[in-house]
N, C-alpha and C positions, 0 to 999 in steps of 0.2 A: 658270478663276479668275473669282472674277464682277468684276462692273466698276467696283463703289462700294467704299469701302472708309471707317474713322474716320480720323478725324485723327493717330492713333501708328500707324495700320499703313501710311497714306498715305504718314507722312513714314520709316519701314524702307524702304519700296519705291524711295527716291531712291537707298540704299543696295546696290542692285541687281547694276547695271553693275558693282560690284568687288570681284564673285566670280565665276570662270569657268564656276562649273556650277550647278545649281540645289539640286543637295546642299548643296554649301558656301554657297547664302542662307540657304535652311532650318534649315544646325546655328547660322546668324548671326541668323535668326530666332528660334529657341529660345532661345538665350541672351541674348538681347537681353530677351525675356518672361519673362524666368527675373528678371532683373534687375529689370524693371519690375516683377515680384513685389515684390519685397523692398525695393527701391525707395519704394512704396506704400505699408507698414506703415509707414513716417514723418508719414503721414496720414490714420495710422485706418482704410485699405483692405485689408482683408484678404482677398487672392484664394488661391483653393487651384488648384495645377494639379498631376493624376498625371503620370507622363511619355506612357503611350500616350494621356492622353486630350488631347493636341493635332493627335493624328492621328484623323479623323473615324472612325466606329466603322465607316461603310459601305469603308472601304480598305482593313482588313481581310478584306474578301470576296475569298477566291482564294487567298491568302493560307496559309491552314492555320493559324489559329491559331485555339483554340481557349479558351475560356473564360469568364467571367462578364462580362455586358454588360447 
């Protein structure tokens, strides 16, 4: 992970410590951005997120999966 992080990801990460695995930050992660989507559109910001594309495209190496990128 790198070491800097913005201000909304900074303050997820206090959020941390109260989930026992890194799974369960991650799916608290997503949904949290999922929200912040939508969230946003109340001020004019319209963010688009696919679902694989919050997982960087180089994670799927090994992987097997195959398709347009």
């Amino acid at each position: 992970m790198r070491g800097e992080y913005g201000e909304i990801m900074r303050f997820l990460l206090h959020f941390r410590e109260r989930f026992p695995s890194e799974e369960e930050f991650r799916a608290f992660l997503t949904e949290e951005v999922r929200q912040f989507v939508k969230d946003a559109r109340e001020y004019d910001i319209v963010l688009s997120i696919l679902p694989e594309c919050l997982k960087p495209r180089s994670a799927f190496v090994g992987e097997g999966r195959r398709g347009r990128f």
